[in-house]
Jmol script that loads the backbone (N, CA, C; Angstrom):
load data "model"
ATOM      1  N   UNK A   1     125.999-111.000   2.436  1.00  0.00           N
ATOM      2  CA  UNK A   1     125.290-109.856   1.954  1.00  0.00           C
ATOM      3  C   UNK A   1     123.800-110.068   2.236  1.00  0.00           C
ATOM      4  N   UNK A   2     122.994-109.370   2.867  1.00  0.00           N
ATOM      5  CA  UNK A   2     121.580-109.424   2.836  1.00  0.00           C
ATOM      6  C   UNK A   2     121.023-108.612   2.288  1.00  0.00           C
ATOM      7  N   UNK A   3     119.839-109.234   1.809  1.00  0.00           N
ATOM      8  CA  UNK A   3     119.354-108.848   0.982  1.00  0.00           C
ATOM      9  C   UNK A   3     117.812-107.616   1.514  1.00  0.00           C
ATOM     10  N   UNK A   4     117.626-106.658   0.528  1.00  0.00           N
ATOM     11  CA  UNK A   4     116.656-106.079   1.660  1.00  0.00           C
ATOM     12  C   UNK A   4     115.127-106.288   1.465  1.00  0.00           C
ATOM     13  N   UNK A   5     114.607-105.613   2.177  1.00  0.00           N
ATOM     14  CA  UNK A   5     113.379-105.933   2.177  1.00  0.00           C
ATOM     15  C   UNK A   5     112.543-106.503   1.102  1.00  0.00           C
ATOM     16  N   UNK A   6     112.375-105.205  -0.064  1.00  0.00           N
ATOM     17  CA  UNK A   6     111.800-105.195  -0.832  1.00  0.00           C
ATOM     18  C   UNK A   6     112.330-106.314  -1.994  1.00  0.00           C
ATOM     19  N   UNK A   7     113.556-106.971  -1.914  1.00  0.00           N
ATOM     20  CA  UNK A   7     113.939-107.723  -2.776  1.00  0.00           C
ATOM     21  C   UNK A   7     113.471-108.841  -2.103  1.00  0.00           C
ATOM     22  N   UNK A   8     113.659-108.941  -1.101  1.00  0.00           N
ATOM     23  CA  UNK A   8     112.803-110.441  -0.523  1.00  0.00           C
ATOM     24  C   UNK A   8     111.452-110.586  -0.736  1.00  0.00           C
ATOM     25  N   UNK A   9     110.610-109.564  -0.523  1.00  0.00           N
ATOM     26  CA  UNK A   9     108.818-109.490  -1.040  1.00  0.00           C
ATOM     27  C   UNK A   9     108.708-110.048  -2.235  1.00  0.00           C
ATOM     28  N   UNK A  10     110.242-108.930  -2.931  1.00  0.00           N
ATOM     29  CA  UNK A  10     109.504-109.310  -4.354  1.00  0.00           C
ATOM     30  C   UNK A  10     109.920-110.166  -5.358  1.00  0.00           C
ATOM     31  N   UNK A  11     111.069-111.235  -4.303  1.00  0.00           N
ATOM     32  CA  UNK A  11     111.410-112.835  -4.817  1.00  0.00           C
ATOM     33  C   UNK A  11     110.091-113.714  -4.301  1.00  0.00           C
ATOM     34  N   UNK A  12     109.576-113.481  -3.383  1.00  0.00           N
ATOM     35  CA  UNK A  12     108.486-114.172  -2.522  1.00  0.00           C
ATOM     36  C   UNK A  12     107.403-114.009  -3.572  1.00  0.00           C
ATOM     37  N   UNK A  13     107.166-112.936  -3.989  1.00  0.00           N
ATOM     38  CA  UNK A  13     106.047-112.560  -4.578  1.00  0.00           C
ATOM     39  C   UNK A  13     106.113-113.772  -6.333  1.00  0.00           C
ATOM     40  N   UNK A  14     107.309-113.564  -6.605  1.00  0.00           N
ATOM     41  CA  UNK A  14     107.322-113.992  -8.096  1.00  0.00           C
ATOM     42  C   UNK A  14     107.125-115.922  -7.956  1.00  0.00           C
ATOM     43  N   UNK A  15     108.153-116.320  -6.465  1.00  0.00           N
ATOM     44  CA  UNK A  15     108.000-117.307  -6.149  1.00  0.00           C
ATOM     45  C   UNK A  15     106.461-118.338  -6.289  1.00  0.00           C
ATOM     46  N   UNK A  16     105.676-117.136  -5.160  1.00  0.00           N
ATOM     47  CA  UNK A  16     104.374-117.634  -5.451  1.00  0.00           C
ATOM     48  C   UNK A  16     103.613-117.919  -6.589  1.00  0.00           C
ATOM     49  N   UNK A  17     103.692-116.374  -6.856  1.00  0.00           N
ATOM     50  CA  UNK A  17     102.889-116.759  -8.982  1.00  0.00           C
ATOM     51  C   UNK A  17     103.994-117.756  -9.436  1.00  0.00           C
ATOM     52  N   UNK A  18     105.142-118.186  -9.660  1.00  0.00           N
ATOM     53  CA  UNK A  18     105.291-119.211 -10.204  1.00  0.00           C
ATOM     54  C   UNK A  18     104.375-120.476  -9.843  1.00  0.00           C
ATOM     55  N   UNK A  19     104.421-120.701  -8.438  1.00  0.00           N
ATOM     56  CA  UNK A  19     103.748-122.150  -8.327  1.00  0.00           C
ATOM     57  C   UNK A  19     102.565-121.703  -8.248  1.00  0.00           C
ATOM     58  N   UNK A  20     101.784-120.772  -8.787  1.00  0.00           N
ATOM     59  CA  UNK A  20     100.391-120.491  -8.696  1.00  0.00           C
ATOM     60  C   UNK A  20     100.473-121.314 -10.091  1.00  0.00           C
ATOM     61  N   UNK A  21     100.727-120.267 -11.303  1.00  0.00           N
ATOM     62  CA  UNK A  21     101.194-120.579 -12.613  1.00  0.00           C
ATOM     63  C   UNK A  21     101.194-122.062 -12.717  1.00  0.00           C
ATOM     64  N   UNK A  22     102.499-122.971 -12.183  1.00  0.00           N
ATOM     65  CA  UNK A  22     102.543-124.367 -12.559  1.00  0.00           C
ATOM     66  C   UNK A  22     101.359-125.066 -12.323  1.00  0.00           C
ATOM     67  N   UNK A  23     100.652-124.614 -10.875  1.00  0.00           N
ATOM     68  CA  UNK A  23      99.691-125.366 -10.753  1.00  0.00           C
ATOM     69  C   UNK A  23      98.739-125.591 -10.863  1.00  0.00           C
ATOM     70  N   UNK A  24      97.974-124.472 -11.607  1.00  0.00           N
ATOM     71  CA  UNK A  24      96.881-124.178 -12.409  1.00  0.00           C
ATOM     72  C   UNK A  24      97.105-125.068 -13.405  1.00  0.00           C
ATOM     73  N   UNK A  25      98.472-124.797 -14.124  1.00  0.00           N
ATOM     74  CA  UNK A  25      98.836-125.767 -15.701  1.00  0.00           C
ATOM     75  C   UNK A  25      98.609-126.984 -15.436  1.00  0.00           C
ATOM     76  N   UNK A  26      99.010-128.085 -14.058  1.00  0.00           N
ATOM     77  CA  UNK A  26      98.941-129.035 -13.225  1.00  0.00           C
ATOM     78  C   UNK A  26      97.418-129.312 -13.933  1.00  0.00           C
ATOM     79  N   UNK A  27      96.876-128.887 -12.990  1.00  0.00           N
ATOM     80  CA  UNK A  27      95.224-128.755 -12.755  1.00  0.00           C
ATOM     81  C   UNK A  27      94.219-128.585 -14.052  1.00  0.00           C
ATOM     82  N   UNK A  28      94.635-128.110 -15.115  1.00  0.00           N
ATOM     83  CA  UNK A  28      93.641-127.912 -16.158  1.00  0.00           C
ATOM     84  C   UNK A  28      93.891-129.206 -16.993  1.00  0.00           C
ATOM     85  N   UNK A  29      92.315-129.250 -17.678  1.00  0.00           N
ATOM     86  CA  UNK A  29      92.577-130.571 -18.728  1.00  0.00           C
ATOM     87  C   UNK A  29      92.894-130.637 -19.323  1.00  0.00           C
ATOM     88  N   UNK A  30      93.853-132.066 -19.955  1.00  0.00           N
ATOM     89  CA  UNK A  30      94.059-131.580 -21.074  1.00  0.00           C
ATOM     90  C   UNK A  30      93.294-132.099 -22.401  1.00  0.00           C
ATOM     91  N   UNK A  31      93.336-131.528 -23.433  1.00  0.00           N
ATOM     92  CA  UNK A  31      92.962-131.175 -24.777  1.00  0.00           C
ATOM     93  C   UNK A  31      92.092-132.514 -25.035  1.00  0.00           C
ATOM     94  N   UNK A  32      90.961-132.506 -25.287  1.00  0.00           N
ATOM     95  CA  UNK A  32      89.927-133.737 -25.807  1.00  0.00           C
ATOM     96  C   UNK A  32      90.795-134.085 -27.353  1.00  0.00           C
ATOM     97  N   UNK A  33      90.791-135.626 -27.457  1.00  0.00           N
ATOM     98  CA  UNK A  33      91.462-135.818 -28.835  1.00  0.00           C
ATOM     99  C   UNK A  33      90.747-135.213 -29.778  1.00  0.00           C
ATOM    100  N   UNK A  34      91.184-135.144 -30.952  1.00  0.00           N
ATOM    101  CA  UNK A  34      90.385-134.746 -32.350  1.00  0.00           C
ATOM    102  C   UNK A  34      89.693-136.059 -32.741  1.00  0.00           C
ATOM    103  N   UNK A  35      88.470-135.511 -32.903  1.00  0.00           N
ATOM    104  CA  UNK A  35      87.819-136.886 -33.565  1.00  0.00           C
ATOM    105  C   UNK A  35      86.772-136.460 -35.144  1.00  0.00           C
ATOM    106  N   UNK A  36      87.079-137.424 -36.248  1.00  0.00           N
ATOM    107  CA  UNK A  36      86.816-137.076 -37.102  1.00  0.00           C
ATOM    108  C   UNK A  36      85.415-137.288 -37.604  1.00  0.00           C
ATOM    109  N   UNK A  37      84.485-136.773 -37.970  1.00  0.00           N
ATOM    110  CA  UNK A  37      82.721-137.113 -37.971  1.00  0.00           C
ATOM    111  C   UNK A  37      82.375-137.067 -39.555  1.00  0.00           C
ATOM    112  N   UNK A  38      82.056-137.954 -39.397  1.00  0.00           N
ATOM    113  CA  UNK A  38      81.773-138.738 -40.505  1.00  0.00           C
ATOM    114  C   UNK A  38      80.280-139.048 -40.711  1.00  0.00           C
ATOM    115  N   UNK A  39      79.799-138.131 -41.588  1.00  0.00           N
ATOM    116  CA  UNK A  39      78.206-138.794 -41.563  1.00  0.00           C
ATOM    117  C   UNK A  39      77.615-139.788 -42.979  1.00  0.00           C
ATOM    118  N   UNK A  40      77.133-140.881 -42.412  1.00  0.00           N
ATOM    119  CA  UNK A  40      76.884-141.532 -43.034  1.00  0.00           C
ATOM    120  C   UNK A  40      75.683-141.224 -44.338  1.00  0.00           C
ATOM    121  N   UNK A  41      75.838-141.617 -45.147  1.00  0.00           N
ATOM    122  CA  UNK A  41      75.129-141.595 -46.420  1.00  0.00           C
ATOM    123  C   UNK A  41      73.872-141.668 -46.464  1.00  0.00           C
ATOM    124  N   UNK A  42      72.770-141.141 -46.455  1.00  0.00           N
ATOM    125  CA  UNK A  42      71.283-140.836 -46.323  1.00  0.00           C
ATOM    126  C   UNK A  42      70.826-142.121 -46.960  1.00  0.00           C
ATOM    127  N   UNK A  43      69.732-142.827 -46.001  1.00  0.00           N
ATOM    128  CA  UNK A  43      68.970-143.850 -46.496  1.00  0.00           C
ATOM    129  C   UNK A  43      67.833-143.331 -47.848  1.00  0.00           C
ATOM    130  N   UNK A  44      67.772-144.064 -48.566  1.00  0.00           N
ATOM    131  CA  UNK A  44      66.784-143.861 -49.498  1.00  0.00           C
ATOM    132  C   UNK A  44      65.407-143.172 -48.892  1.00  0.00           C
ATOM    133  N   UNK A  45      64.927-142.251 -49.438  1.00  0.00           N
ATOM    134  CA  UNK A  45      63.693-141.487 -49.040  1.00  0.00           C
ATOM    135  C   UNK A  45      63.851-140.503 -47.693  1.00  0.00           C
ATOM    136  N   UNK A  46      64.907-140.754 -47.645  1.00  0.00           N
ATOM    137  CA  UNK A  46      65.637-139.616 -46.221  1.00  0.00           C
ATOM    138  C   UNK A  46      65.842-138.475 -46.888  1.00  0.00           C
ATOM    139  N   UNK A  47      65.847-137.569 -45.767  1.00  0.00           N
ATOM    140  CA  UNK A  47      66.035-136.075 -46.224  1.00  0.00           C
ATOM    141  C   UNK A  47      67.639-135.883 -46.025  1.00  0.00           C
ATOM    142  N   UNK A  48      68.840-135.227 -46.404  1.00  0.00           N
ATOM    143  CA  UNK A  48      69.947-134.665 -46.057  1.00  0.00           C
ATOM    144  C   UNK A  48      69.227-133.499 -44.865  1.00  0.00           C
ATOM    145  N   UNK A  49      71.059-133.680 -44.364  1.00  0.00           N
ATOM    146  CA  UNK A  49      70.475-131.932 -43.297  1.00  0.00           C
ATOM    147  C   UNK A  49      70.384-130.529 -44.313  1.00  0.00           C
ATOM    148  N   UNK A  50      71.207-130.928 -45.206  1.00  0.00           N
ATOM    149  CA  UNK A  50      70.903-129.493 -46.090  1.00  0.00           C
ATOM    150  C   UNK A  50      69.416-129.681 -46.517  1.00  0.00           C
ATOM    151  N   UNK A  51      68.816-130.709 -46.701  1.00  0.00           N
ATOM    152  CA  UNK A  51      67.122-130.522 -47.162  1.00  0.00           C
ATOM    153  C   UNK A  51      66.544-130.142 -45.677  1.00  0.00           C
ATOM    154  N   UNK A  52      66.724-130.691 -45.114  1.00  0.00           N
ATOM    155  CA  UNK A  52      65.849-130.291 -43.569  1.00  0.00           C
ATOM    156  C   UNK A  52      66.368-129.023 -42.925  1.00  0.00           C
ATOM    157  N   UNK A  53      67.338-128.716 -43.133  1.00  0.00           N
ATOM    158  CA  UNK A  53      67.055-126.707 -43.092  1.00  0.00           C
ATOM    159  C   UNK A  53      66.456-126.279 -43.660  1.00  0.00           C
ATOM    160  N   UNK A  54      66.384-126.676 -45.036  1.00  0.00           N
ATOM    161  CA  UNK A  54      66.025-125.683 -45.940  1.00  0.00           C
ATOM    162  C   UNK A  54      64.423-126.217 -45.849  1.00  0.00           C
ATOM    163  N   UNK A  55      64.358-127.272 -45.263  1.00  0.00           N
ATOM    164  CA  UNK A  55      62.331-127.314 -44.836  1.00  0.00           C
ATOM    165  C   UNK A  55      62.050-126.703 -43.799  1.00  0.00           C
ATOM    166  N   UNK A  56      62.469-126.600 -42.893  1.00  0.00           N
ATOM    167  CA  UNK A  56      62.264-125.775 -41.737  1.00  0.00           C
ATOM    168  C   UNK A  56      62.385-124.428 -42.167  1.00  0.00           C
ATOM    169  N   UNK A  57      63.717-123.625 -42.679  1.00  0.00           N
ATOM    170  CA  UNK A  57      63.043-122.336 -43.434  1.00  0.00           C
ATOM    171  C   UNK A  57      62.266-122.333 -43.867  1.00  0.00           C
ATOM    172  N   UNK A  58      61.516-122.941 -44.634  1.00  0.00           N
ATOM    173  CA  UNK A  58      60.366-122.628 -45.944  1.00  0.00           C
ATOM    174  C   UNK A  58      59.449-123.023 -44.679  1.00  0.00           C
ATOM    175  N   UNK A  59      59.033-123.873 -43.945  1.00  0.00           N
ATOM    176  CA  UNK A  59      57.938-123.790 -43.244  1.00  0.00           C
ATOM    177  C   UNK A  59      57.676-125.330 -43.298  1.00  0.00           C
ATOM    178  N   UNK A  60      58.712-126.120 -44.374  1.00  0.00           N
ATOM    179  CA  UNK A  60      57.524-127.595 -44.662  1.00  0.00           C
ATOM    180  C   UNK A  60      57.673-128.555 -43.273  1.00  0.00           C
ATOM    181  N   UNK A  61      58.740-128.083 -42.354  1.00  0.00           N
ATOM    182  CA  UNK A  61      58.596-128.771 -41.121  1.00  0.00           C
ATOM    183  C   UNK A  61      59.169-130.392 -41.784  1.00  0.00           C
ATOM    184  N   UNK A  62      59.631-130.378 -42.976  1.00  0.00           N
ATOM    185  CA  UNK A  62      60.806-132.054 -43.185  1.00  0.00           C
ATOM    186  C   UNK A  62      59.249-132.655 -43.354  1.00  0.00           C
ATOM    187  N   UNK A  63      58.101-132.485 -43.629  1.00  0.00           N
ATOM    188  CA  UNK A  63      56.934-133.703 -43.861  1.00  0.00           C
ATOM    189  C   UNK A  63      56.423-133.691 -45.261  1.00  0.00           C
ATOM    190  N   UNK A  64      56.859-134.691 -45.436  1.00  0.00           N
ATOM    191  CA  UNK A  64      56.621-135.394 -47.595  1.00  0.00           C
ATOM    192  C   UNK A  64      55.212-134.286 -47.388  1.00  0.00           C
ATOM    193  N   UNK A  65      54.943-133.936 -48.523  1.00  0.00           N
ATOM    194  CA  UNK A  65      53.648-133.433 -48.564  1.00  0.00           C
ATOM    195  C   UNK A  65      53.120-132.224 -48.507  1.00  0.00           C
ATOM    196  N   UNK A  66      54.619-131.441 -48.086  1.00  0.00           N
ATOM    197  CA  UNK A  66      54.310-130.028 -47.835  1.00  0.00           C
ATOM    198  C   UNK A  66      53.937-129.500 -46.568  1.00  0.00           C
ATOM    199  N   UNK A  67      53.965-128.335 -46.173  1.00  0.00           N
ATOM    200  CA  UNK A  67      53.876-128.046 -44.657  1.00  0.00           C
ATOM    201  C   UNK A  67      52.720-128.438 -43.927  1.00  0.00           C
ATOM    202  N   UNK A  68      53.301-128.711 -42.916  1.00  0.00           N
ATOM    203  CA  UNK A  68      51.977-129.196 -41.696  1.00  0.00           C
ATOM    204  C   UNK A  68      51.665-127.783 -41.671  1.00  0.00           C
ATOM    205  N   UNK A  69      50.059-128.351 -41.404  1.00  0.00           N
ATOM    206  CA  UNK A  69      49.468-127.533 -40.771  1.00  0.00           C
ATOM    207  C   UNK A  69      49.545-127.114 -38.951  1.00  0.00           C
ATOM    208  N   UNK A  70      49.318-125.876 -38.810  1.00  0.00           N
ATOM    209  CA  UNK A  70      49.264-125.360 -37.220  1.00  0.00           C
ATOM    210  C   UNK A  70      47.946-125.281 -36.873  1.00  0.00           C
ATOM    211  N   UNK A  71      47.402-125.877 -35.501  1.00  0.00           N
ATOM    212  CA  UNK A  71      46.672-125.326 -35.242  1.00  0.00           C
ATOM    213  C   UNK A  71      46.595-124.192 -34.653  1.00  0.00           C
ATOM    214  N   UNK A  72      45.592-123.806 -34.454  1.00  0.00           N
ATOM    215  CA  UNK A  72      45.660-121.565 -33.224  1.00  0.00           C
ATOM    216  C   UNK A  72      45.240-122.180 -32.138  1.00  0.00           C
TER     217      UNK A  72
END
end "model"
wireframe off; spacefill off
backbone 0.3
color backbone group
């Protein structure tokens, strides 16, 4: 039995995107492990990051003493 035209294109056709498909999957990286972050405990007289946002909002720029000054 042969098969006709258009069924051959369009086994050819699916053929291809399959090994397009696999080989892209082939080809991509895979997944960076999970890694767990852990931040260590603020040295005495250190700021947390929640204090050093919240100095940079207010303007104090994280410096004991209150905001630096800018020059113009």
């Amino acid at each position: 039995m042969a098969l006709s035209k258009r069924t051959r294109v369009l086994a050819t056709t699916f053929v291809l995107v399959a090994a397009g498909v696999a080989a892209a999957t082939a080809m991509a990286e895979p997944p960076s492990p999970t890694v767990e972050r852990h931040e260590a405990p603020p040295a005495p007289g250190d700021m947390t990051a929640q204090e050093l946002e919240a100095a940079f909002r207010n303007g104090d720029h994280g410096q004991p003493g209150g905001p630096m000054p800018i020059a113009p």
